[in-house]
LUMMI-417930 format. One record per atom (N, C-alpha, C): x, y, z; atom name; residue in three letters. Coordinates in steps of 0.1 Angstrom, whole numbers. Layout:
% LUMMI-417930
[[X Y Z] 'CA' 'ala'];
...
END
This chain:
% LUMMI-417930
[[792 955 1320] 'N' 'unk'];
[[777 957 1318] 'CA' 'unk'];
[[769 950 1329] 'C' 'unk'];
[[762 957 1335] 'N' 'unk'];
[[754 955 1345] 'CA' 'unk'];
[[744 936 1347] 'C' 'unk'];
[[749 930 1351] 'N' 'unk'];
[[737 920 1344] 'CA' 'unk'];
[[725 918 1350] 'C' 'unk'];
[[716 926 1358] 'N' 'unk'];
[[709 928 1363] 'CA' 'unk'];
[[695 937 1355] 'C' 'unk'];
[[706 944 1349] 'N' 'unk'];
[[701 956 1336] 'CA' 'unk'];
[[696 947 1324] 'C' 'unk'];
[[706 933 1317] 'N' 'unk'];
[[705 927 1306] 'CA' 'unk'];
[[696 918 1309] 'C' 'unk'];
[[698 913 1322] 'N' 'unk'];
[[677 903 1322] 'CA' 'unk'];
[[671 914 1326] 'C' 'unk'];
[[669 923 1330] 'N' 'unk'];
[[655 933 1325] 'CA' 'unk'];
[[653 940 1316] 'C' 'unk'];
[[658 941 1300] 'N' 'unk'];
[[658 943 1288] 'CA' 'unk'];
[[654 932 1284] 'C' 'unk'];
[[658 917 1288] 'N' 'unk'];
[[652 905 1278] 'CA' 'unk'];
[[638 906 1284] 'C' 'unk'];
[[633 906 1299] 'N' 'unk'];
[[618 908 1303] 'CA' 'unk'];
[[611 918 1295] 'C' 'unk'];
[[619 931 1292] 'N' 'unk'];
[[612 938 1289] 'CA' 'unk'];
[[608 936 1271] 'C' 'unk'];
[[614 929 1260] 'N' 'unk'];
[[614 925 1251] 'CA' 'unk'];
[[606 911 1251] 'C' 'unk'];
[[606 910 1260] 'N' 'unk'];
[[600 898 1258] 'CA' 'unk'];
[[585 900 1263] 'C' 'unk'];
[[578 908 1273] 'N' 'unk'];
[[566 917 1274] 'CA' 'unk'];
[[564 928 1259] 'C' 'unk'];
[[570 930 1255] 'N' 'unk'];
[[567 939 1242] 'CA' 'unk'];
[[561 930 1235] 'C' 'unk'];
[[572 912 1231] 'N' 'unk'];
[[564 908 1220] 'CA' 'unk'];
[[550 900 1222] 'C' 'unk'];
[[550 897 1238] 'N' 'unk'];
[[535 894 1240] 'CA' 'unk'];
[[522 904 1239] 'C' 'unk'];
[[531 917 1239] 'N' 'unk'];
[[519 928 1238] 'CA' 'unk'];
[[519 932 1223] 'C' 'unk'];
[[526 926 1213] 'N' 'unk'];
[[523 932 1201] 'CA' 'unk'];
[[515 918 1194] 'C' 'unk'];
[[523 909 1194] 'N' 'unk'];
[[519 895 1187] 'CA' 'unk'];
[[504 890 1191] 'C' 'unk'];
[[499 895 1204] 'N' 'unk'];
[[487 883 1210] 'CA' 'unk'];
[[472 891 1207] 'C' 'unk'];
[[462 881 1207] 'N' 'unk'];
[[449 886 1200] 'CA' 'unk'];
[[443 886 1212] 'C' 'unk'];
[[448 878 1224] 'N' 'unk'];
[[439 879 1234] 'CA' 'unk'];
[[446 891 1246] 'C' 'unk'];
[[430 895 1246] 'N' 'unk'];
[[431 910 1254] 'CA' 'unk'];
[[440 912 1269] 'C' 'unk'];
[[437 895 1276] 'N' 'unk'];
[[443 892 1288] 'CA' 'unk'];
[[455 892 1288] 'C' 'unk'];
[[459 884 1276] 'N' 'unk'];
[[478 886 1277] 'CA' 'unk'];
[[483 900 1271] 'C' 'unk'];
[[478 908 1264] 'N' 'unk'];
[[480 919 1259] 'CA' 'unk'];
[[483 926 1272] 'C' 'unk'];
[[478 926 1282] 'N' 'unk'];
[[478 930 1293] 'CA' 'unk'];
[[486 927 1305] 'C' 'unk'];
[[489 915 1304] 'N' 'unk'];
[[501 907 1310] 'CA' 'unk'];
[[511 912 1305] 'C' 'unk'];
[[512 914 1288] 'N' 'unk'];
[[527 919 1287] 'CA' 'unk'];
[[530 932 1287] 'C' 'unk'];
[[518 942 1290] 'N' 'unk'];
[[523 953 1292] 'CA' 'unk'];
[[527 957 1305] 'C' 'unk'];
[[521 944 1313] 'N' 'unk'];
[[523 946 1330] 'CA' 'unk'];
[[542 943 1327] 'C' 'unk'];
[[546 932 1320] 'N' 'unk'];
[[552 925 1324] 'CA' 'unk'];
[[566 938 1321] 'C' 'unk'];
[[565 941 1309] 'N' 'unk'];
[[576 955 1306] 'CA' 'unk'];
[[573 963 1315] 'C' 'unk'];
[[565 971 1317] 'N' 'unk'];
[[565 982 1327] 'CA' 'unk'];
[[572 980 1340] 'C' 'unk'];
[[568 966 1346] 'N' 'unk'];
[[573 963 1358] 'CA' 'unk'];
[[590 963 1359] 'C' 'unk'];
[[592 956 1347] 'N' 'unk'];
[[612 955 1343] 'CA' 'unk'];
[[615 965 1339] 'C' 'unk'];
[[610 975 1334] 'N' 'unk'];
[[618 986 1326] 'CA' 'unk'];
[[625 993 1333] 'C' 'unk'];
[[620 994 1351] 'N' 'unk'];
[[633 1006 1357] 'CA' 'unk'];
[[644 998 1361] 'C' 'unk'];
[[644 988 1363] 'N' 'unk'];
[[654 978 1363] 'CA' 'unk'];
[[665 981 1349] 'C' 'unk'];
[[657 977 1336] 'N' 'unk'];
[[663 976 1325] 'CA' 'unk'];
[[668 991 1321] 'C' 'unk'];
[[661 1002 1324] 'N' 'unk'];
[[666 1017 1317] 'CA' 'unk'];
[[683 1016 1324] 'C' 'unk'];
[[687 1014 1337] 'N' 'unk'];
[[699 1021 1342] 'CA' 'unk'];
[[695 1026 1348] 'C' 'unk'];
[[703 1031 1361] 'N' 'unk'];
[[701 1043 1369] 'CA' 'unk'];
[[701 1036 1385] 'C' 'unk'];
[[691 1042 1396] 'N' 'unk'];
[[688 1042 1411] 'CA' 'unk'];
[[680 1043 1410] 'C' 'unk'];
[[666 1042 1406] 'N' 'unk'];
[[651 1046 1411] 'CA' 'unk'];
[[650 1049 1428] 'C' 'unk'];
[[644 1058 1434] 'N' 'unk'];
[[649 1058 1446] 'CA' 'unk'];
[[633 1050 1453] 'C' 'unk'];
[[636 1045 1464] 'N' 'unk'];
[[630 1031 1463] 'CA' 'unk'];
[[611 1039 1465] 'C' 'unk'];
[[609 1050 1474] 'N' 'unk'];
[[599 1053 1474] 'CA' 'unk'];
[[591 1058 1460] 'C' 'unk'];
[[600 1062 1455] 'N' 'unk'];
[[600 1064 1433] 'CA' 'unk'];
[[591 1052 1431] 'C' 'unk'];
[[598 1040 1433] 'N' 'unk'];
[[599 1027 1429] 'CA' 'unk'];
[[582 1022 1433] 'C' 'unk'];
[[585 1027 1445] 'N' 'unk'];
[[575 1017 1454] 'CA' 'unk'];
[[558 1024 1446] 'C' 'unk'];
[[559 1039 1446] 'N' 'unk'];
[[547 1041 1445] 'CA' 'unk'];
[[543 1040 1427] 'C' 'unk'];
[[553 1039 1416] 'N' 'unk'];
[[556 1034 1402] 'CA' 'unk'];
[[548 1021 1400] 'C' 'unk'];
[[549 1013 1412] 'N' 'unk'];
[[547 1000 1415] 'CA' 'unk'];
[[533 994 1411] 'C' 'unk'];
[[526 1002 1427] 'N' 'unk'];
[[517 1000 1428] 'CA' 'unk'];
[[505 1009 1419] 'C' 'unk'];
[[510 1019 1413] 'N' 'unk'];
[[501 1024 1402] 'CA' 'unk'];
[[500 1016 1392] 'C' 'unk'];
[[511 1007 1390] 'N' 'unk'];
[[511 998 1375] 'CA' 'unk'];
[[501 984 1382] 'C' 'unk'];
[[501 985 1391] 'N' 'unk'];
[[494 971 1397] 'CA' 'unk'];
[[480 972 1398] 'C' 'unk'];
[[474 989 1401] 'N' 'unk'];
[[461 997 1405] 'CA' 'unk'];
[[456 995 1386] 'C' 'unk'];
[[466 1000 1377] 'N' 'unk'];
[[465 1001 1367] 'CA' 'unk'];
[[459 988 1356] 'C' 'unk'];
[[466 981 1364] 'N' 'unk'];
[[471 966 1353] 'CA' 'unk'];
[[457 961 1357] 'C' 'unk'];
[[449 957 1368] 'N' 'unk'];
[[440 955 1377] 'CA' 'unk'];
[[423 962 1366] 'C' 'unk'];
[[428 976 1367] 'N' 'unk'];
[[415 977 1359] 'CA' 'unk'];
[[414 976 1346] 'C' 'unk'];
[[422 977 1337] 'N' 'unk'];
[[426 971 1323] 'CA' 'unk'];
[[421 958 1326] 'C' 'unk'];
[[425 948 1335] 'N' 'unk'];
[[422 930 1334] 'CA' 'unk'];
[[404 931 1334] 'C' 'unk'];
[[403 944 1345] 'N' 'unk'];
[[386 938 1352] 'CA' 'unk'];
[[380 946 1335] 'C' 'unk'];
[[381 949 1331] 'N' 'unk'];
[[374 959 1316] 'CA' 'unk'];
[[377 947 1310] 'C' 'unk'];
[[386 943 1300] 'N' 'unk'];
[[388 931 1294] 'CA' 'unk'];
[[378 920 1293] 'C' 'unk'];
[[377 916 1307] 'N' 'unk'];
[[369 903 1310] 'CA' 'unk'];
[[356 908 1312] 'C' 'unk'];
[[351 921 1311] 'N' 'unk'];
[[336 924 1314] 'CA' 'unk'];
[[331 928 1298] 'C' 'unk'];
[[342 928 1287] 'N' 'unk'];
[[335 930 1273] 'CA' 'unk'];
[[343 916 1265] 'C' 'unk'];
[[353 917 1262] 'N' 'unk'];
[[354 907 1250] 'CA' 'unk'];
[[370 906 1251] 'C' 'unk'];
[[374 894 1250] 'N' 'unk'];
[[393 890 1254] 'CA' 'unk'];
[[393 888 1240] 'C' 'unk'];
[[388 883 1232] 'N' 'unk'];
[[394 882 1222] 'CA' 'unk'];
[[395 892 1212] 'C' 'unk'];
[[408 896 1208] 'N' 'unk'];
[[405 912 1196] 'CA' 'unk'];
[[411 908 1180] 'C' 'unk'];
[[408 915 1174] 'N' 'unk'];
[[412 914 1159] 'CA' 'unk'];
[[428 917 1157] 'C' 'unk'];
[[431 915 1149] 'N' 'unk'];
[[446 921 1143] 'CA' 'unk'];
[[446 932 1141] 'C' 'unk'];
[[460 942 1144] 'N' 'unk'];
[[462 952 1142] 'CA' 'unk'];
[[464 954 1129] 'C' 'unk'];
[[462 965 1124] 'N' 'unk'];
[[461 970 1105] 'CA' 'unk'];
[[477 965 1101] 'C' 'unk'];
[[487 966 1107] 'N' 'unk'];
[[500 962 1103] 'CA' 'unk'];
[[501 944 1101] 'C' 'unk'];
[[494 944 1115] 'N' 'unk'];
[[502 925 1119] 'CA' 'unk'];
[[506 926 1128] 'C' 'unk'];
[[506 914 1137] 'N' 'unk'];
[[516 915 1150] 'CA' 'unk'];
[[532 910 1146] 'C' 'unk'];
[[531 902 1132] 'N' 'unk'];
[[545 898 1133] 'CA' 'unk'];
[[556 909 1124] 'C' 'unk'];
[[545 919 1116] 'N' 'unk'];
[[556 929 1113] 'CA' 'unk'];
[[559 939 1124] 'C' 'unk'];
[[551 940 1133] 'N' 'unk'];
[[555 948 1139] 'CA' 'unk'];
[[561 944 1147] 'C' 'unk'];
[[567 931 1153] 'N' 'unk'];
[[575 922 1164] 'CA' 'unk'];
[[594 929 1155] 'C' 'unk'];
[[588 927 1140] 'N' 'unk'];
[[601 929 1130] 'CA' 'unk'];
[[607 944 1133] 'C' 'unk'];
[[594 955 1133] 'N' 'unk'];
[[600 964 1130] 'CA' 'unk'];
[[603 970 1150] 'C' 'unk'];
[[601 966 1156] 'N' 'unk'];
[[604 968 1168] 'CA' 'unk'];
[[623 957 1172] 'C' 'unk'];
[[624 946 1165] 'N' 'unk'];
[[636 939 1167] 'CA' 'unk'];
[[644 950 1163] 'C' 'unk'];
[[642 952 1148] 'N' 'unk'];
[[653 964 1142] 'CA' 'unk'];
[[654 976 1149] 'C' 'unk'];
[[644 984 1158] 'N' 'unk'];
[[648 992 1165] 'CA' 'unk'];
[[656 988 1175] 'C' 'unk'];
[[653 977 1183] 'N' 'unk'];
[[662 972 1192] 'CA' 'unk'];
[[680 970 1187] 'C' 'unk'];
[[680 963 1175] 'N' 'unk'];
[[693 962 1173] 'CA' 'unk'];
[[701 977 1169] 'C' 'unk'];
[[695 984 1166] 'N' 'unk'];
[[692 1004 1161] 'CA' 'unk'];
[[704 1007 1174] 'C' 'unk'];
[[697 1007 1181] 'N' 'unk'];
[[697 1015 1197] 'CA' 'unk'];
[[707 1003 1199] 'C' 'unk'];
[[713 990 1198] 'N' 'unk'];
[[721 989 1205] 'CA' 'unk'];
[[732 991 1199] 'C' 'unk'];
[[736 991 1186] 'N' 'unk'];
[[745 996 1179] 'CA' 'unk'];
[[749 1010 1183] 'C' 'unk'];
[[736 1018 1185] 'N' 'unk'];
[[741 1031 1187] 'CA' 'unk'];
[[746 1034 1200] 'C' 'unk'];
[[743 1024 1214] 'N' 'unk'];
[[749 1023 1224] 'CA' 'unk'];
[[762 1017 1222] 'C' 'unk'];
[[764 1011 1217] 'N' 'unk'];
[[782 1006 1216] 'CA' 'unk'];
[[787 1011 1206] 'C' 'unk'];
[[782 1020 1199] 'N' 'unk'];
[[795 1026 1190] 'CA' 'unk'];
[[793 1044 1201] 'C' 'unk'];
[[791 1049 1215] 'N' 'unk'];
[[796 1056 1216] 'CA' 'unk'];
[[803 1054 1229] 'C' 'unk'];
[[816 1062 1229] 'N' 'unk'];
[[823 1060 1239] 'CA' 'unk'];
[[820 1061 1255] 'C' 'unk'];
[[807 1062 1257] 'N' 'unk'];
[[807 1067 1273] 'CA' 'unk'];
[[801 1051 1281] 'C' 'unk'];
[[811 1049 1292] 'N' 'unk'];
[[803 1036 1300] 'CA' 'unk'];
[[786 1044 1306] 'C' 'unk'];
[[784 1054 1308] 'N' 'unk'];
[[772 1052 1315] 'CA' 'unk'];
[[763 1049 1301] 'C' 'unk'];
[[764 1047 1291] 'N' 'unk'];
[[752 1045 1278] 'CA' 'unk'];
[[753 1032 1273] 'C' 'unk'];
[[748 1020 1281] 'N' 'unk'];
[[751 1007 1279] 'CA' 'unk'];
[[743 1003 1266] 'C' 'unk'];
[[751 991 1256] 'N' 'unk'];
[[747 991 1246] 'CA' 'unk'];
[[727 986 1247] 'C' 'unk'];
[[730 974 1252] 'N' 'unk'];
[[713 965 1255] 'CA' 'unk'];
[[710 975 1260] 'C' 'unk'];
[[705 983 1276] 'N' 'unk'];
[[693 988 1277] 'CA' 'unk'];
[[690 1005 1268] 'C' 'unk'];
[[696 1011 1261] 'N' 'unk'];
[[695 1015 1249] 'CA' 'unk'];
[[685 1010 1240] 'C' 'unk'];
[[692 995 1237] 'N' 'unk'];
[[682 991 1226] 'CA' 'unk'];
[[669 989 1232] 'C' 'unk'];
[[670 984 1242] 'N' 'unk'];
[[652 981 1247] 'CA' 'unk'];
[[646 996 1249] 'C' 'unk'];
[[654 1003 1256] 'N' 'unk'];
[[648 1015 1255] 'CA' 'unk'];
[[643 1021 1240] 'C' 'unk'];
[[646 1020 1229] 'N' 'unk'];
[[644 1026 1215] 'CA' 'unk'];
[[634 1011 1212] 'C' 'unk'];
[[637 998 1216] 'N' 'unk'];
[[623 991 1211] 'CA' 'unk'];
[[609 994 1217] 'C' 'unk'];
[[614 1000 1228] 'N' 'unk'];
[[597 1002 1234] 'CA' 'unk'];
[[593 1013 1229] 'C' 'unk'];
[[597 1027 1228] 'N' 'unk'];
[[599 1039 1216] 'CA' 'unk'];
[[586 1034 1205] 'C' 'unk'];
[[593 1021 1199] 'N' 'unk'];
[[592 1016 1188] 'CA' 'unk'];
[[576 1010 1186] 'C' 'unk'];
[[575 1003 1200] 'N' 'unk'];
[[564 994 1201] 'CA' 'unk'];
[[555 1003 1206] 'C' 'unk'];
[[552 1016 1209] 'N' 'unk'];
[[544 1025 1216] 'CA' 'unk'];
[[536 1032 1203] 'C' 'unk'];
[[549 1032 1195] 'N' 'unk'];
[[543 1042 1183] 'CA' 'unk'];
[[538 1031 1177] 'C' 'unk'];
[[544 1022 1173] 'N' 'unk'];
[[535 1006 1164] 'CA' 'unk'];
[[518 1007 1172] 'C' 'unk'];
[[515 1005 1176] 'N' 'unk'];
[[502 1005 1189] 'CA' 'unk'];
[[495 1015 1189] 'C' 'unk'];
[[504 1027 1186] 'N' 'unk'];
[[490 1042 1187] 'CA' 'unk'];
[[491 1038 1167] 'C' 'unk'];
[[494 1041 1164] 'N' 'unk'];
[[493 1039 1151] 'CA' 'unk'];
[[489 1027 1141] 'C' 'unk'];
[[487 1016 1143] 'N' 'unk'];
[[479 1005 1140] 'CA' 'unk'];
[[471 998 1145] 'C' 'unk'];
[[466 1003 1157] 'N' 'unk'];
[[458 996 1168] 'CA' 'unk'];
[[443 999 1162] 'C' 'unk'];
[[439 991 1164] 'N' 'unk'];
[[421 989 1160] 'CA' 'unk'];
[[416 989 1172] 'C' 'unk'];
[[412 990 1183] 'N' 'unk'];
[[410 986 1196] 'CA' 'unk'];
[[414 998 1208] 'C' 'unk'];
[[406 1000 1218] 'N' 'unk'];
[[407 1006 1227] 'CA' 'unk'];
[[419 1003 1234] 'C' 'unk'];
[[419 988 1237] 'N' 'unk'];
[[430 983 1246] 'CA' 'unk'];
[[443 985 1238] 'C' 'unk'];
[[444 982 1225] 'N' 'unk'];
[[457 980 1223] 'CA' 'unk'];
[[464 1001 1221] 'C' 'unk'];
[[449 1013 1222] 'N' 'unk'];
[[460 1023 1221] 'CA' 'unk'];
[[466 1025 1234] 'C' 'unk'];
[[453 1023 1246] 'N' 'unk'];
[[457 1026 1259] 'CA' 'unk'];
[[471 1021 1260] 'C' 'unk'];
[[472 1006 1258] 'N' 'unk'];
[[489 1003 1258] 'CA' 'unk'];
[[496 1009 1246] 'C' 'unk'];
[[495 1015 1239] 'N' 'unk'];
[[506 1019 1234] 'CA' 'unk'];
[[508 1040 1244] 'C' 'unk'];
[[497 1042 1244] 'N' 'unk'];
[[501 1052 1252] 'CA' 'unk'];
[[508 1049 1266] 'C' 'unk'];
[[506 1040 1271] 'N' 'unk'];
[[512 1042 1282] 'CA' 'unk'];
[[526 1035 1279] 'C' 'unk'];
[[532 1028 1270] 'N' 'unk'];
[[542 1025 1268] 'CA' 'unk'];
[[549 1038 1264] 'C' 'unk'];
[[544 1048 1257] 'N' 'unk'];
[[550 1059 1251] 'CA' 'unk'];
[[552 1069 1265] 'C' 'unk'];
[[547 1067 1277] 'N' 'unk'];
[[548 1074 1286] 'CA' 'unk'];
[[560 1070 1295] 'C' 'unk'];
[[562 1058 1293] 'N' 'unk'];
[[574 1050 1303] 'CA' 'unk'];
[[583 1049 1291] 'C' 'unk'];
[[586 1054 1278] 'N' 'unk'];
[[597 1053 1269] 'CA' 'unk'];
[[605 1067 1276] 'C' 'unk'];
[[593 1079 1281] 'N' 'unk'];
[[599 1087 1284] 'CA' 'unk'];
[[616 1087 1298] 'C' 'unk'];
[[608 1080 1304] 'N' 'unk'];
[[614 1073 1314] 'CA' 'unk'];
[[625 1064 1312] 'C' 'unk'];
[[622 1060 1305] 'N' 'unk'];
[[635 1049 1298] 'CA' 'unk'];
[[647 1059 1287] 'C' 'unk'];
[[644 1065 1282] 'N' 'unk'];
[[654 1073 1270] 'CA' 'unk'];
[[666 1076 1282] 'C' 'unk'];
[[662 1087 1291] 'N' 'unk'];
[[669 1092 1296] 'CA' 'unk'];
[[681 1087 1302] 'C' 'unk'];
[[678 1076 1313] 'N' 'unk'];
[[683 1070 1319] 'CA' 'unk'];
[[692 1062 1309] 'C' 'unk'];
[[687 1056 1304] 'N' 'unk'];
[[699 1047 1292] 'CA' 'unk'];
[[707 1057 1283] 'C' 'unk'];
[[705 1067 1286] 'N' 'unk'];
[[715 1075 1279] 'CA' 'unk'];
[[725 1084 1286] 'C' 'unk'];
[[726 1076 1302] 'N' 'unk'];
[[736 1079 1311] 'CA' 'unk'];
[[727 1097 1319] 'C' 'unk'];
[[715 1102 1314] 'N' 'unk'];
[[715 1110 1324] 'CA' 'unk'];
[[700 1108 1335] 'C' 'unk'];
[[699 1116 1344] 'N' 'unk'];
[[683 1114 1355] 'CA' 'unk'];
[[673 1117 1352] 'C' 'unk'];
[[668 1113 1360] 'N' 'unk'];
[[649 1121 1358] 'CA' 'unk'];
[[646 1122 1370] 'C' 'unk'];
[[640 1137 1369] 'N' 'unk'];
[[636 1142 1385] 'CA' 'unk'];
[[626 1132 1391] 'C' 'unk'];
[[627 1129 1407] 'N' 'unk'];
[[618 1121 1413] 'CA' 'unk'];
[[601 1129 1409] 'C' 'unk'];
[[600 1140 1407] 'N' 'unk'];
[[587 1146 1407] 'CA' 'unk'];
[[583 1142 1395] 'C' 'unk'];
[[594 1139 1383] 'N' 'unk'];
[[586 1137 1367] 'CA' 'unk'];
[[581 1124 1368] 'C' 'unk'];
[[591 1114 1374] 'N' 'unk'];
[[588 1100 1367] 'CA' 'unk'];
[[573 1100 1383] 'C' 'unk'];
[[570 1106 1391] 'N' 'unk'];
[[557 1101 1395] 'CA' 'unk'];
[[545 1108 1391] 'C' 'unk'];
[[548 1116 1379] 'N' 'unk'];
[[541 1118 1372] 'CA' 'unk'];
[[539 1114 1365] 'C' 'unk'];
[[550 1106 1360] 'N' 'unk'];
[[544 1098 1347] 'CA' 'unk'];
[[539 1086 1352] 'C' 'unk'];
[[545 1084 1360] 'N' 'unk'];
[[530 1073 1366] 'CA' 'unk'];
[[520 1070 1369] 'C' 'unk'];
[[515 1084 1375] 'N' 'unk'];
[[503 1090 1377] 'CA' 'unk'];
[[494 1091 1359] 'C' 'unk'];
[[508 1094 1351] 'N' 'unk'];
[[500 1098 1341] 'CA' 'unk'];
[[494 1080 1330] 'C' 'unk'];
[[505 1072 1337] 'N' 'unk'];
[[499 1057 1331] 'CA' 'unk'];
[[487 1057 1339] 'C' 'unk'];
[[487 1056 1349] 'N' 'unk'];
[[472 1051 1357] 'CA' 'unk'];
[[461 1058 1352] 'C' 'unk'];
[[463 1071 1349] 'N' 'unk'];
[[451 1077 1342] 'CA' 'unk'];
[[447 1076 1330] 'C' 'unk'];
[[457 1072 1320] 'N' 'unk'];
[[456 1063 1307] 'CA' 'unk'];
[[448 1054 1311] 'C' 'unk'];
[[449 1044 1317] 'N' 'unk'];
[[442 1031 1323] 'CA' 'unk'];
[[426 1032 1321] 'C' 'unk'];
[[428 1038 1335] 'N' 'unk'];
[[414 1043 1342] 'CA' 'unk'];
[[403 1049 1328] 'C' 'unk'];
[[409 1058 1321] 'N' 'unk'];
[[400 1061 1308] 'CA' 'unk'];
[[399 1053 1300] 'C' 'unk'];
[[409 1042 1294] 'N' 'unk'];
[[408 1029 1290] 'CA' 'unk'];
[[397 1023 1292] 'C' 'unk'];
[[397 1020 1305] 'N' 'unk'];
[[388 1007 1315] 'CA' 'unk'];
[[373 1015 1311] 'C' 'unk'];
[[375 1029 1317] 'N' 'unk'];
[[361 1038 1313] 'CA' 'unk'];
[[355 1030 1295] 'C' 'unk'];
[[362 1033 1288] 'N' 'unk'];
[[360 1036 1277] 'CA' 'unk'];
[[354 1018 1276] 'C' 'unk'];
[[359 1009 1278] 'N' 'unk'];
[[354 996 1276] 'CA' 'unk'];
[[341 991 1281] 'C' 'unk'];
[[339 999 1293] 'N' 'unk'];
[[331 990 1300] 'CA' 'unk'];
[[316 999 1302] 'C' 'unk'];
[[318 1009 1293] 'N' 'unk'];
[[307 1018 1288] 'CA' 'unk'];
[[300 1015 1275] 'C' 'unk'];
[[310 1011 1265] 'N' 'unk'];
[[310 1008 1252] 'CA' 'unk'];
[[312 1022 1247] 'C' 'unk'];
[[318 1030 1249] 'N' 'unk'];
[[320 1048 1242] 'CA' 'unk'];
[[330 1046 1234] 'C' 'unk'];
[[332 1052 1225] 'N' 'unk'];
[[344 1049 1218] 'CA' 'unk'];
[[354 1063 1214] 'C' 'unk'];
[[366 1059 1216] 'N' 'unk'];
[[374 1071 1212] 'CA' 'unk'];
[[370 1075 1192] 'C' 'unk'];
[[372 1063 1189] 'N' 'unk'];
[[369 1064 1171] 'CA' 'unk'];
[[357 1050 1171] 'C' 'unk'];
[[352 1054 1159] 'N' 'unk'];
[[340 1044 1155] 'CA' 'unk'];
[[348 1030 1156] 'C' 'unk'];
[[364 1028 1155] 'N' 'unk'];
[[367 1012 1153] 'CA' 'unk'];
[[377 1007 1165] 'C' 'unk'];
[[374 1018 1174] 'N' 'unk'];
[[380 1013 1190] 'CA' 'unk'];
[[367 1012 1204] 'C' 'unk'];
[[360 1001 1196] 'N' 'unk'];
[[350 998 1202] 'CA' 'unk'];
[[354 979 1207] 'C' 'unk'];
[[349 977 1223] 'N' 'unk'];
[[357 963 1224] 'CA' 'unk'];
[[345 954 1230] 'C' 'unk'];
[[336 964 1235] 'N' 'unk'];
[[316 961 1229] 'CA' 'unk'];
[[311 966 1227] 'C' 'unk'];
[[297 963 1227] 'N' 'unk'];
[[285 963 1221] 'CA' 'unk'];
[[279 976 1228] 'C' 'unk'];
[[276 989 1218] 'N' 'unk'];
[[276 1003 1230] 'CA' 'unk'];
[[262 1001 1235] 'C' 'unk'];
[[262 1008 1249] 'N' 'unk'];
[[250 1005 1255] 'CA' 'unk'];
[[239 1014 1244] 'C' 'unk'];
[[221 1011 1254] 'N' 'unk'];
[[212 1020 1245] 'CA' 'unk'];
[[213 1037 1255] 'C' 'unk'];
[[221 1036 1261] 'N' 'unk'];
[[221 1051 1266] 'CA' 'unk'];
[[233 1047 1278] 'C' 'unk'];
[[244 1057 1273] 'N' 'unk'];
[[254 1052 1285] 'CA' 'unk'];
[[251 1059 1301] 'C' 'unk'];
[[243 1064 1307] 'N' 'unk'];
[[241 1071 1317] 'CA' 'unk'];
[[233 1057 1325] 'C' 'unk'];
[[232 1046 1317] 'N' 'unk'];
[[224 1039 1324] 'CA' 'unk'];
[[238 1027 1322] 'C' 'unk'];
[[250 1031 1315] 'N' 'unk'];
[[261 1017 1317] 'CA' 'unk'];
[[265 1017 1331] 'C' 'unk'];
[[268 1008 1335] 'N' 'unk'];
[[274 1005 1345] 'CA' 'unk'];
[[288 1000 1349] 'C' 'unk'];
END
């Protein structure tokens, strides 16, 4: 088993539970940087480095305007309708899920750990669109759901065309960017993913 792969599954587990457990918006953000950045390490495979390189710097372009939105409305957020500590729970059990189900099958390319991180992030994407109160916390769970895509495959011993995964990169940065939009306007996707105070006419937000 790769051990290069098993410390970027514990990175990446260990960025999930900073992004599910924390109230403040800045680390919510740190730990989504901090998984995204490990995960092609932790899925398996070659990312081929120009893949890599430009994956990179979208998550950096990305991570960047999420921080600058954050700090222009409000770091501190409420709890999600679940909890952060049940959902830390039901994301572990996906993790132990997926590693079980990597070591009970016979093939070396389907390593047991990055499996399971691949199925906890799965896990922690849908926890996030689905209990999140907050702008910030769906944009991270969407874009976690976008780099799950990216992760299944590869931990399940097969590839992903270079054209998909810079698309899905493309397609995190644009999660972002509407994110960042949505905060720093005060517009809201629903009446309770508001992170401030909406302006008196947003053509005059800035």
């Amino acid at each position: 088993m790769n051990p290069i792969s098993i410390a970027a599954s514990a990175v990446v587990l260990l960025g999930l539970g900073i992004t599910l457990r924390s109230t403040n918006g800045r680390l919510i953000v740190a730990g989504v940087a901090l998984t995204l950045l490990a995960l092609p390490l932790a899925a398996g495979g070659s990312p081929e480095p120009l893949v890599l390189a430009f994956r990179t710097v979208a998550l950096l372009m990305a991570v960047f305007l999420l921080d600058h939105a954050i700090r222009r409305t409000t770091v501190l957020l409420g709890p999600t309708r679940l909890g952060g500590t049940a959902e830390l729970g039901l994301v572990a059990a996906a993790f132990i899920l997926g590693a079980l189900l990597g070591a009970s099958i016979p093939d070396p390319r389907i390593p047991a750990i990055p499996l399971g991180a691949a199925v906890a992030l799965a896990a922690a994407a849908g926890s996030l669109l689905a209990f999140g109160t907050d702008t910030l916390r769906i944009a991270a769970g969407a874009m976690l759901l976008i780099a799950a895509g990216t992760a299944i495959v590869p931990a399940l011993g097969g590839e992903i065309d270079p054209a998909i995964q810079l698309a899905f990169a493309v397609a995190e940065l644009t999660t972002a960017v509407a994110a960042a939009w949505l905060m720093l306007t005060g517009a809201a996707v629903r009446h309770d993913l508001e992170l401030a105070d909406r302006p008196r006419d947003l053509r005059d937000a800035r």
